[in-house]
PDB file of N, CA, C and O in Angstrom:
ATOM      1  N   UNK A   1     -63.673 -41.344 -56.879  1.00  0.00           N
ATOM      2  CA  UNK A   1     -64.077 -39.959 -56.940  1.00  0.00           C
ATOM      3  C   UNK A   1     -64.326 -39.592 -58.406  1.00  0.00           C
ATOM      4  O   UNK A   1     -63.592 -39.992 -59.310  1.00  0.00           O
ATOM      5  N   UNK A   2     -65.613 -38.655 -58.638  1.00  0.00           N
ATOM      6  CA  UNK A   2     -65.697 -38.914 -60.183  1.00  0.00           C
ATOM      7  C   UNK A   2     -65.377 -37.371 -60.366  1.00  0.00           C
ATOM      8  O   UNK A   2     -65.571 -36.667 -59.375  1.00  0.00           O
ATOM      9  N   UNK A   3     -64.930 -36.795 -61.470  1.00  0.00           N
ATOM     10  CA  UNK A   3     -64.906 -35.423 -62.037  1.00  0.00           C
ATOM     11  C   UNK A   3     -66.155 -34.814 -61.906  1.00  0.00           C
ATOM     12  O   UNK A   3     -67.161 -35.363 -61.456  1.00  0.00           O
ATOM     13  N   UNK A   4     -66.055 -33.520 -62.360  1.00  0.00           N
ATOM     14  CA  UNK A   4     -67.072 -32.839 -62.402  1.00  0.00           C
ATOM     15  C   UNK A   4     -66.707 -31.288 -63.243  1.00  0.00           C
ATOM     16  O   UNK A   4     -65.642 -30.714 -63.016  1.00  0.00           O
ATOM     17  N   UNK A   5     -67.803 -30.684 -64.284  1.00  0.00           N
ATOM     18  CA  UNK A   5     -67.680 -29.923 -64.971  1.00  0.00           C
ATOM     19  C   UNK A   5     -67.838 -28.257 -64.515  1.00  0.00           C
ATOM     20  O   UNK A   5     -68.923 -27.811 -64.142  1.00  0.00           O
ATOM     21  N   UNK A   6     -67.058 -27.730 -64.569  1.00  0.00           N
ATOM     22  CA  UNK A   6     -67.639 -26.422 -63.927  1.00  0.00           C
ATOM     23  C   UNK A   6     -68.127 -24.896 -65.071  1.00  0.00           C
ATOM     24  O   UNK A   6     -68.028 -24.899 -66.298  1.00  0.00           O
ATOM     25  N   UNK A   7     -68.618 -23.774 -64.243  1.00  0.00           N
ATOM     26  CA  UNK A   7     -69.040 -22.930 -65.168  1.00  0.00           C
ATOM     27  C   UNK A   7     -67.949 -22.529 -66.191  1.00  0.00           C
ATOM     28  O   UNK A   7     -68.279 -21.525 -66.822  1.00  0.00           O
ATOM     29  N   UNK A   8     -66.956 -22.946 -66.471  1.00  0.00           N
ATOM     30  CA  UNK A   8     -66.190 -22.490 -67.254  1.00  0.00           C
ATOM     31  C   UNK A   8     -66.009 -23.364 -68.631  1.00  0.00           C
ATOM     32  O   UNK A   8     -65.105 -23.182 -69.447  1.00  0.00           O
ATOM     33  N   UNK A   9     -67.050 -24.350 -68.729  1.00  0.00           N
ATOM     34  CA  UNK A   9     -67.212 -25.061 -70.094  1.00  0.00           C
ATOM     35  C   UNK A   9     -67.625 -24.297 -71.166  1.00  0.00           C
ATOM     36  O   UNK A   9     -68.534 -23.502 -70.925  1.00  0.00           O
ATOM     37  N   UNK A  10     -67.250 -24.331 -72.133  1.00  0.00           N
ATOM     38  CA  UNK A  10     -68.085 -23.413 -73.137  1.00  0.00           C
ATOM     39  C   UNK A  10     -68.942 -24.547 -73.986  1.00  0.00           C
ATOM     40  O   UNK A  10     -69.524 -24.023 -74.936  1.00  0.00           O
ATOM     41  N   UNK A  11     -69.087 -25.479 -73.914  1.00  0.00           N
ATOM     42  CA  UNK A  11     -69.650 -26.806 -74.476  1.00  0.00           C
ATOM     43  C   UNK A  11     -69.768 -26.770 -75.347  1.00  0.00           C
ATOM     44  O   UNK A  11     -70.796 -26.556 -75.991  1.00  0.00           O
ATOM     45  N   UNK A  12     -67.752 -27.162 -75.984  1.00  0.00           N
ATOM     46  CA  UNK A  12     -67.573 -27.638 -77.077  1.00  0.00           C
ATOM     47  C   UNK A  12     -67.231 -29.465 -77.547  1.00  0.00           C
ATOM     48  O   UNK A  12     -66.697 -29.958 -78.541  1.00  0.00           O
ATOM     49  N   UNK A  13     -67.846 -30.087 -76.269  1.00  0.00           N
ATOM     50  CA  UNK A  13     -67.954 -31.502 -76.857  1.00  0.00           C
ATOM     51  C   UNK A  13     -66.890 -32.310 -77.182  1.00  0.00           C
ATOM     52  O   UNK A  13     -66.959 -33.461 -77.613  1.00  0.00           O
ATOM     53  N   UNK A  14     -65.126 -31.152 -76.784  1.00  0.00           N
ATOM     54  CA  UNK A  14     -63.920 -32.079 -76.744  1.00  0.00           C
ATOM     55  C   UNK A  14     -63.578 -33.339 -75.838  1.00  0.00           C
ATOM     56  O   UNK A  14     -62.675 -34.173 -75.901  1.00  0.00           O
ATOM     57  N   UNK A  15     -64.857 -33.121 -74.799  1.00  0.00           N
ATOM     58  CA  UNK A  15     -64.495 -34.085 -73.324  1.00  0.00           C
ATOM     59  C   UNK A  15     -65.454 -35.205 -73.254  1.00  0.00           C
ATOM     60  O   UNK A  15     -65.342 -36.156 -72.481  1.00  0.00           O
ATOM     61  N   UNK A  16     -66.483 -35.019 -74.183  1.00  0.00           N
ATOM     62  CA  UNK A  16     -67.150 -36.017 -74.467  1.00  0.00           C
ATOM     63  C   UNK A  16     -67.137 -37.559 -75.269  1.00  0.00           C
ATOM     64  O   UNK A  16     -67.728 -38.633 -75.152  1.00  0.00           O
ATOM     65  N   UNK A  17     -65.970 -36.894 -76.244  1.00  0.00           N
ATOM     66  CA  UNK A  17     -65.217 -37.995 -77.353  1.00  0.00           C
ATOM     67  C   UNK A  17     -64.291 -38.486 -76.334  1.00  0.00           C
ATOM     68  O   UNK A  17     -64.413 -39.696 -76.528  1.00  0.00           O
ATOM     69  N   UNK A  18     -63.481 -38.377 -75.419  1.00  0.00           N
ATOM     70  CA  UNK A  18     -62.636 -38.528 -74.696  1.00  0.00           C
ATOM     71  C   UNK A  18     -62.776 -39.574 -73.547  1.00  0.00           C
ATOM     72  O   UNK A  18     -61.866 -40.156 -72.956  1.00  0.00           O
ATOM     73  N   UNK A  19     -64.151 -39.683 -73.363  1.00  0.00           N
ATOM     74  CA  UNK A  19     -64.554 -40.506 -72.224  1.00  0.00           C
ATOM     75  C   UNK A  19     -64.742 -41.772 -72.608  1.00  0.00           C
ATOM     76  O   UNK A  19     -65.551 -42.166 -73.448  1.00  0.00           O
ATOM     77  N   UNK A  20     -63.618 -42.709 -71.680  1.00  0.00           N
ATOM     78  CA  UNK A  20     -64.104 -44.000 -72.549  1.00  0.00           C
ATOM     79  C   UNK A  20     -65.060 -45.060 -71.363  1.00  0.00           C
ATOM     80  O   UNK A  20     -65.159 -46.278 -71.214  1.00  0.00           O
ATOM     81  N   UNK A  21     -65.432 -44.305 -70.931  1.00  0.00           N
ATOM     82  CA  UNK A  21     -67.245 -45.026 -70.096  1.00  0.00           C
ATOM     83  C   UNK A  21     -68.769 -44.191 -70.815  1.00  0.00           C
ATOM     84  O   UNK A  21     -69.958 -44.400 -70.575  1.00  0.00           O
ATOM     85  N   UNK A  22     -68.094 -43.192 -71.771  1.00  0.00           N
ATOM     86  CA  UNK A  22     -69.435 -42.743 -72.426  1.00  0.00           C
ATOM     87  C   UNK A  22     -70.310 -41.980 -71.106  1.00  0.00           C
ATOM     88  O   UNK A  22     -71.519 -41.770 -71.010  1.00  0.00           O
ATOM     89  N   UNK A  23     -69.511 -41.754 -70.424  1.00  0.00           N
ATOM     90  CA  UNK A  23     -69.983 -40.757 -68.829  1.00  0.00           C
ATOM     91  C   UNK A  23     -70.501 -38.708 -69.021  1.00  0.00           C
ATOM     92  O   UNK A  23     -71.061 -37.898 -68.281  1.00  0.00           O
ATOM     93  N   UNK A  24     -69.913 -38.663 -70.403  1.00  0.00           N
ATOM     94  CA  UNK A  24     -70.355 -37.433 -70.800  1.00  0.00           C
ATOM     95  C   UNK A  24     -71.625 -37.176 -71.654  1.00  0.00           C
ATOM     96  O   UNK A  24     -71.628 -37.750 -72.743  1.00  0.00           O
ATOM     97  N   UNK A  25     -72.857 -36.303 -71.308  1.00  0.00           N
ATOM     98  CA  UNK A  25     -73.677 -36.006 -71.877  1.00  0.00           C
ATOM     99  C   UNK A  25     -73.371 -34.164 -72.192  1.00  0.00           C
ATOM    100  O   UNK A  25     -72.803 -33.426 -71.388  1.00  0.00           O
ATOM    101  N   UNK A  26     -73.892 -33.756 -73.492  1.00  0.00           N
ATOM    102  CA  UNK A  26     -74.285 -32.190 -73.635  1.00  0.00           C
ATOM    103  C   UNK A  26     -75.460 -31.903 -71.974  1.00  0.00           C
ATOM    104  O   UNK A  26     -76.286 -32.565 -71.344  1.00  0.00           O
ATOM    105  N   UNK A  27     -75.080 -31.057 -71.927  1.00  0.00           N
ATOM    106  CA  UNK A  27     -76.259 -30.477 -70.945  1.00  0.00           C
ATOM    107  C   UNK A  27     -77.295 -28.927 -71.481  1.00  0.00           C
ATOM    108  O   UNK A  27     -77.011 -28.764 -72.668  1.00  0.00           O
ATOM    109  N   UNK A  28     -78.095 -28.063 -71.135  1.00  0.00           N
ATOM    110  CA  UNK A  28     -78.481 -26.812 -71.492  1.00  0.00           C
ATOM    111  C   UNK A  28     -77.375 -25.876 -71.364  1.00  0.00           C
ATOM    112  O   UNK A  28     -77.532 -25.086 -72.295  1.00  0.00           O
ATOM    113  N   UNK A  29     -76.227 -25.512 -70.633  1.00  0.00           N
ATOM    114  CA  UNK A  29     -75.400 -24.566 -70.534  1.00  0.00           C
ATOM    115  C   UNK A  29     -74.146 -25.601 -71.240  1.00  0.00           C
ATOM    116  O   UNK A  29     -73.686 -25.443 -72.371  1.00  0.00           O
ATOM    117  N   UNK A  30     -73.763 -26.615 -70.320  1.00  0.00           N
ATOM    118  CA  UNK A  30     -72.317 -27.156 -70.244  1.00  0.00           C
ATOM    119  C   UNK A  30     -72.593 -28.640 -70.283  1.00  0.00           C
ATOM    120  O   UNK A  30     -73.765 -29.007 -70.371  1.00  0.00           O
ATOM    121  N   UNK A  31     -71.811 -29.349 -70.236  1.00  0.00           N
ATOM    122  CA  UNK A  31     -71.549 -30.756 -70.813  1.00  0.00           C
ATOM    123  C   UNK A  31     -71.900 -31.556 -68.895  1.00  0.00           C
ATOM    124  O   UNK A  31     -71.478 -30.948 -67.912  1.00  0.00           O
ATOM    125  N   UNK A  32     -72.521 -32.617 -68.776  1.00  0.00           N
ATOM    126  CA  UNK A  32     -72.742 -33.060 -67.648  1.00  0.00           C
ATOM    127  C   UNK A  32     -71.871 -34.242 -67.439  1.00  0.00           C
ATOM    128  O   UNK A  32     -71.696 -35.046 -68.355  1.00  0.00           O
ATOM    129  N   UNK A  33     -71.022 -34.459 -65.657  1.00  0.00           N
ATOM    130  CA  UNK A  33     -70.753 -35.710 -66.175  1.00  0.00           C
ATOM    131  C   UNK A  33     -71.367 -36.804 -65.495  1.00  0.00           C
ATOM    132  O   UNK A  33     -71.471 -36.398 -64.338  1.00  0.00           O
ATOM    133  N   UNK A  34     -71.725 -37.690 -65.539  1.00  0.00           N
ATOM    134  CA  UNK A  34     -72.421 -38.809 -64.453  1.00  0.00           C
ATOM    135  C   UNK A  34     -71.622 -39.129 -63.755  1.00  0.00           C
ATOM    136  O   UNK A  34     -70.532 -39.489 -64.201  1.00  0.00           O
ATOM    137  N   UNK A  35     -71.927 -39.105 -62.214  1.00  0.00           N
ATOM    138  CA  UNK A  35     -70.854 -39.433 -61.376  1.00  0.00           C
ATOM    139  C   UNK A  35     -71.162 -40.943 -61.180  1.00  0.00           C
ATOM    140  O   UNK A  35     -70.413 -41.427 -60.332  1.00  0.00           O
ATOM    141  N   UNK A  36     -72.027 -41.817 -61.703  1.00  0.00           N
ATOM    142  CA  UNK A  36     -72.579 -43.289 -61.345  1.00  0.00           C
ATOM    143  C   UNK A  36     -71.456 -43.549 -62.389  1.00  0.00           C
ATOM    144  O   UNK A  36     -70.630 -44.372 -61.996  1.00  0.00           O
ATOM    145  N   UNK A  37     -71.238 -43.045 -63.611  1.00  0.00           N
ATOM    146  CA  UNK A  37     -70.657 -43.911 -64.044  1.00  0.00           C
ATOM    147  C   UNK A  37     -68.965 -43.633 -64.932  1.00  0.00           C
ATOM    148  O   UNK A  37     -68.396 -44.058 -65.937  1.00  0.00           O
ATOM    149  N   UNK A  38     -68.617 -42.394 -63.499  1.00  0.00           N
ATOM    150  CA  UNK A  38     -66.924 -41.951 -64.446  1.00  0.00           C
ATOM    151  C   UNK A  38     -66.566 -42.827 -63.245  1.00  0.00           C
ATOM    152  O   UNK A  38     -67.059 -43.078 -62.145  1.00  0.00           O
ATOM    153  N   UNK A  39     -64.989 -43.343 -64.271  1.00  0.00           N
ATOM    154  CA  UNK A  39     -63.941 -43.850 -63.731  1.00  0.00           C
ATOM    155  C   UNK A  39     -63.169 -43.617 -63.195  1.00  0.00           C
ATOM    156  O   UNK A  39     -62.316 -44.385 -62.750  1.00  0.00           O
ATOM    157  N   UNK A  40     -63.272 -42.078 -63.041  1.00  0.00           N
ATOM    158  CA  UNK A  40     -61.856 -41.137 -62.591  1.00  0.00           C
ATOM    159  C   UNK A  40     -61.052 -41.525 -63.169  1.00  0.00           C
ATOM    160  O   UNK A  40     -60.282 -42.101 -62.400  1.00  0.00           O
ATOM    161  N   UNK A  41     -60.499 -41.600 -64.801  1.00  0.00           N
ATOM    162  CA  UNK A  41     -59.429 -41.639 -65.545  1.00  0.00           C
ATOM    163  C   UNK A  41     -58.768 -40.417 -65.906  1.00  0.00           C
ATOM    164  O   UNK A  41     -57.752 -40.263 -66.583  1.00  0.00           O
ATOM    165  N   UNK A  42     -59.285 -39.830 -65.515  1.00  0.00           N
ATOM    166  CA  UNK A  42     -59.175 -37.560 -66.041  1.00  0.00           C
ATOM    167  C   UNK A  42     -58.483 -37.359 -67.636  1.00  0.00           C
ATOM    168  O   UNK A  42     -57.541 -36.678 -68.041  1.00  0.00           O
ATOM    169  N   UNK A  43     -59.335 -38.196 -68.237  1.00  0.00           N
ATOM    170  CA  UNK A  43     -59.456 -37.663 -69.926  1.00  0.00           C
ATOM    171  C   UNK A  43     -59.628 -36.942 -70.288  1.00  0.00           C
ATOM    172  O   UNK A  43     -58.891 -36.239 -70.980  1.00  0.00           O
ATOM    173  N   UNK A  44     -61.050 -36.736 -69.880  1.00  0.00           N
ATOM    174  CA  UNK A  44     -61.727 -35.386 -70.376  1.00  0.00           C
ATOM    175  C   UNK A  44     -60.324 -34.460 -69.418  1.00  0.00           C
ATOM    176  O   UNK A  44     -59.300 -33.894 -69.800  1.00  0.00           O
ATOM    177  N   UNK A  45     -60.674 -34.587 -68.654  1.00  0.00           N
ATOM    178  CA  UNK A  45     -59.722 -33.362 -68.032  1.00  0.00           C
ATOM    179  C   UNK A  45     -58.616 -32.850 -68.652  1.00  0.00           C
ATOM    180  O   UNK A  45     -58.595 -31.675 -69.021  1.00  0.00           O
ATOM    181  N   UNK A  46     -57.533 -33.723 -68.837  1.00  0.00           N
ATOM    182  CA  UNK A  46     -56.602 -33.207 -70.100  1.00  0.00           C
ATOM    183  C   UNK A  46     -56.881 -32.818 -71.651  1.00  0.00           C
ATOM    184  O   UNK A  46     -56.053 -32.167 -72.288  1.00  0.00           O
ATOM    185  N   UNK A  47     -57.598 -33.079 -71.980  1.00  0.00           N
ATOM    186  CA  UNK A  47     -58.350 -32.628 -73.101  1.00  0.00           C
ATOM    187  C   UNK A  47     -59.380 -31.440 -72.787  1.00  0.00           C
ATOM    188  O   UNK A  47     -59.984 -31.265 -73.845  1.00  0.00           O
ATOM    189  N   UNK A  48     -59.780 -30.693 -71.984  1.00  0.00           N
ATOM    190  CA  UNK A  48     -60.689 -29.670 -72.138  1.00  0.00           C
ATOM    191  C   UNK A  48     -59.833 -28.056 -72.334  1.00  0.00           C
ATOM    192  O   UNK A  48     -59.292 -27.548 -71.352  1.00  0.00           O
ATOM    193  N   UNK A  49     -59.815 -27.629 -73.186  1.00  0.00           N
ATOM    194  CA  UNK A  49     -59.776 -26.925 -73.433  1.00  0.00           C
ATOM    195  C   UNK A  49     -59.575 -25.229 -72.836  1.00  0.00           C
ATOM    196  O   UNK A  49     -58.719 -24.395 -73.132  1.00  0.00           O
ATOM    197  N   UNK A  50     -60.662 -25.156 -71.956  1.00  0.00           N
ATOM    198  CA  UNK A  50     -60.864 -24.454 -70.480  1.00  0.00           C
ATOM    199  C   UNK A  50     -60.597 -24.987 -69.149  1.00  0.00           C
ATOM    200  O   UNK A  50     -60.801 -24.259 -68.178  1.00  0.00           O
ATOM    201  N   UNK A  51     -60.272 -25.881 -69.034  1.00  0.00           N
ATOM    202  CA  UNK A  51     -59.275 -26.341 -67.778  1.00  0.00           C
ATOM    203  C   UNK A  51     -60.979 -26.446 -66.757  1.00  0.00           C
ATOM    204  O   UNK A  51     -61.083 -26.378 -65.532  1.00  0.00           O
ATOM    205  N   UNK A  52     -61.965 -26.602 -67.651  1.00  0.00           N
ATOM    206  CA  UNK A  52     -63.342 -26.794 -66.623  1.00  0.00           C
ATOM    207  C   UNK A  52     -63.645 -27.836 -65.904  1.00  0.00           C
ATOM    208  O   UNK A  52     -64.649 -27.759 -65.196  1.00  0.00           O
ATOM    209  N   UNK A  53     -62.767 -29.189 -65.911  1.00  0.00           N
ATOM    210  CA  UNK A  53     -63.058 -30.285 -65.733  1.00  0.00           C
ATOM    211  C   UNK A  53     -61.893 -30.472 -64.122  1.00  0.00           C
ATOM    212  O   UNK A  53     -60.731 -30.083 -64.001  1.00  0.00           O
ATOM    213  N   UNK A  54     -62.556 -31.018 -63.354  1.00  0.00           N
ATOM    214  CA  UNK A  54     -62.043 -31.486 -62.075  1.00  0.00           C
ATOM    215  C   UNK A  54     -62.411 -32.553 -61.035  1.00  0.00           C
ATOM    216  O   UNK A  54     -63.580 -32.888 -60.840  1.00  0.00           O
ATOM    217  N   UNK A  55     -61.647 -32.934 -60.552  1.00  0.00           N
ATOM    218  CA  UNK A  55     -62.155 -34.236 -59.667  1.00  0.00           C
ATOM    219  C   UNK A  55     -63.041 -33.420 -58.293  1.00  0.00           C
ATOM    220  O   UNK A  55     -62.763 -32.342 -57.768  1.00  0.00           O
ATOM    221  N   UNK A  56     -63.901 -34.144 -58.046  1.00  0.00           N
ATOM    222  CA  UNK A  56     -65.231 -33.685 -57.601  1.00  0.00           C
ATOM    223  C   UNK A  56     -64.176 -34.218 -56.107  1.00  0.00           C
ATOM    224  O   UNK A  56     -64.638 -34.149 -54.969  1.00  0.00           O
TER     225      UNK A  56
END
């Protein structure tokens, strides 16, 4: 099951350093995550800041 980012990112790019499959891109509003290629390790997740990050 991979995470997923919700409207409550302010896309500050803390969850992106965090990912160690490189599964985080910036997006136009919020940070995207690829579901082909998260691990479900929930990195980013403990590291975000806004609690925006969740298992999909």
């Amino acid at each position: 099951m991979a995470y997923g980012i919700d409207d409550n990112c302010i896309n500050c790019g803390s969850c992106q350093g965090s990912c160690p499959v490189s599964a985080i891109s910036e997006g136009d509003d919020k940070h995207e995550i690829n579901a082909d290629l998260c691990i479900d390790c929930g990195a980013c997740a403990d590291i975000c800041p806004t609690e925006a990050i969740h298992p999909q």
